[in-house]
N, C-alpha and C positions, 0 to 999 in steps of 0.2 A: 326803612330801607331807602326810602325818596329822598328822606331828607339828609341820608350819609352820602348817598349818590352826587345828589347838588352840592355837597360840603366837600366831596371828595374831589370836584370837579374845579372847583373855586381853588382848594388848595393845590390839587395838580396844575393848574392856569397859572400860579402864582407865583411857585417855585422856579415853572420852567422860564418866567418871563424874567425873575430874579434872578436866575444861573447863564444867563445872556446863553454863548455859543455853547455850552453844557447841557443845558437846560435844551436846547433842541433836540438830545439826544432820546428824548422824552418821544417827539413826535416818528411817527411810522413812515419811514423813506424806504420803498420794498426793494430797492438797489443796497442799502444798507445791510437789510437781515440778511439778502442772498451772497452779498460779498462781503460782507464782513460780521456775519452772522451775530446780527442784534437783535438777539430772539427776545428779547423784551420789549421789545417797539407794541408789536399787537396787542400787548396787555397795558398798555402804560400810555398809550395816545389817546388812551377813550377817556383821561381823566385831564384832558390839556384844551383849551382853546386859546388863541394867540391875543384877538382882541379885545377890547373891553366891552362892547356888544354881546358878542358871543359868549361869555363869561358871563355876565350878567341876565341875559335872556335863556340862557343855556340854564343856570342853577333855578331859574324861576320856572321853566318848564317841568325841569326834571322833579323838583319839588311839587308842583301843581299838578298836572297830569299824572306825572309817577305816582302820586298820592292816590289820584283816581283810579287807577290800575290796581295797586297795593290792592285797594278795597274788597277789589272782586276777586284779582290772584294770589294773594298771598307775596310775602314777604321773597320767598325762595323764587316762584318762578317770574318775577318783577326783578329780580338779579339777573336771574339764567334770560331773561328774554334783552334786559336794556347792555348789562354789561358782557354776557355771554356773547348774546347778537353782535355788541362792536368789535369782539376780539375776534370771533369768527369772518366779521366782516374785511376786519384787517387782514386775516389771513387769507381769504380770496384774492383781496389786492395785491396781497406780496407773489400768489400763484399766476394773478395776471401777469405782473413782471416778470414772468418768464416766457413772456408769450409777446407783450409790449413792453416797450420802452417805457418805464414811468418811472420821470425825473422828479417825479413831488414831493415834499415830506409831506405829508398831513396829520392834522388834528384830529382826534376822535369825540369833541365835544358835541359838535352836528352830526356825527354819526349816532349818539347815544339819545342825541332828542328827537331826532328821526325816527330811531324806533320805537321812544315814548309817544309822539304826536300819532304817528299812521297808526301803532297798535291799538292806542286808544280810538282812534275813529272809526276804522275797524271792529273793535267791540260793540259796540255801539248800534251799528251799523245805521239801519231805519232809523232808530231811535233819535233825537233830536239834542241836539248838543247847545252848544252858546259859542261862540266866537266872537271873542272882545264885545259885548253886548247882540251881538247879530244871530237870531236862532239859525240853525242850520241842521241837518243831519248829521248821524256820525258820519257817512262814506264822503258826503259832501267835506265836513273836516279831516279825513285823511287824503283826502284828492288835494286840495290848499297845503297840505305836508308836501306830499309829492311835486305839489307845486313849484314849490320856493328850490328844492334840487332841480328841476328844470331850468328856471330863471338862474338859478347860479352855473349852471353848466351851460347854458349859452352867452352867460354873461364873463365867465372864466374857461371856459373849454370843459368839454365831456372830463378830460383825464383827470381836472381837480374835483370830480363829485364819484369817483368809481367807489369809494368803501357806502356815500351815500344809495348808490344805486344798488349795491349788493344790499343795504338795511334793507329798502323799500320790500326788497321780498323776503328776506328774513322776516319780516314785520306781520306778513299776510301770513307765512307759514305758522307763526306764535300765535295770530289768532284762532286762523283756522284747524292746525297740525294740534296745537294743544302743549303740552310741558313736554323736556325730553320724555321721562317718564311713561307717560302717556305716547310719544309716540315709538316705543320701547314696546310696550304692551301691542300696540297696534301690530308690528313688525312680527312680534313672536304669533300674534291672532296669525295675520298671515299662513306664518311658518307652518304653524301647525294644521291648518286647513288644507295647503299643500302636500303635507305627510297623509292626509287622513286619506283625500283624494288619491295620492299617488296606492295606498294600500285597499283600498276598494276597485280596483281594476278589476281585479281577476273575481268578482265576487257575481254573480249572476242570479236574475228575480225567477224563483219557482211558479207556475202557474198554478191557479186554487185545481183545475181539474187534471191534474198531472195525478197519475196514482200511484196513492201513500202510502199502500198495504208492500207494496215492491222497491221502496226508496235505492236510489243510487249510490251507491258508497264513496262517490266523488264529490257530495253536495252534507258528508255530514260535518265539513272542517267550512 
């Protein structure tokens, strides 16, 4: 699944930069979905980066790290967490744009390694990772994720990293939260501890020297 993701990423990069002003239509402009309803933007930007940096470190990430993910989560929620994450993250954006002004298109290639890099250091956590030869912890390598979104958003403005800062926590919730799934399961745990509670109200503890030869007829339901 890493290595279709990376492939799918190189070939969405490729098409959009080959279809000149068509090929934009690829990236997620949240003025776009909302007034001219291009509900394809969120699902179709995560597979686009503009440069040939980004494209090239983007497939090598997504392949490298993706692959370490794969390992431990499986095929399915290594989907639902990198390309799930960027389409969710897209559509946060497009709901900001209803609140802000956001003129940007953007690309969802540094969305979808964002939330490969922090999930994996994240996982990790204590454990000690490698950074281009440098030992490090995993939190210390999702802190340097989170990083380089700071440095871009002071170095281009807050508005060009918002689907970035929406992964950042997506990113924690997928390690922490678990697969939808699982946090499906959790929700209904809930539910149902709520029903049980709310039906033991009326239910009240008999004492051992209360006397059992005369029982109450209110206490035998």
């Amino acid at each position: 699944m890493a290595a279709k993701l990376a492939i799918a990423l190189v070939a969405g990069s490729v098409i959009s930069l080959a279809a000149g002003q068509v090929g934009s239509l690829l990236l997620l402009a949240p003025q776009g979905v909302l007034g001219n309803l291009w509900l394809w933007q969120p699902f179709t930007y995560a597979f686009v980066e503009r440069s040939p940096l980004g494209i090239i470190f983007g497939a090598l990430i997504l392949y490298s790290i993706g692959g370490g993910l794969e390992m431990t989560w499986g095929s399915r929620r290594l989907l639902w967490t990198l390309w799930g994450g960027t389409v969710l993250a897209g559509v946060l954006t497009v709901l900001t744009g209803l609140v802000l002004p956001v003129q940007v298109a953007y690309s969802g290639g540094g969305v979808m390694t964002t939330l490969a890099w922090v999930s994996y250091g994240l996982s990790i956590g204590r454990g000690q990772a490698n950074f281009w030869g440098l030992p490090l912890s995993g939190y210390w390598l999702a802190a340097i994720g989170a990083g380089f979104v700071v440095l871009n958003a002071l170095a281009a403005g807050v508005a060009s990293q918002i689907p970035e800062i929406f992964a950042l926590g997506l990113a924690w919730l997928a390690v922490n939260a678990g697969s939808p799934r699982r946090l499906m399961l959790r929700a209904q745990h809930w539910r149902m501890q709520r029903q049980l509670r709310g039906r033991s109200k009326h239910l009240k503890v008999l004492s051992r020297d209360r006397d059992t030869e005369r029982p109450n007829d209110r206490y035998l339901n």
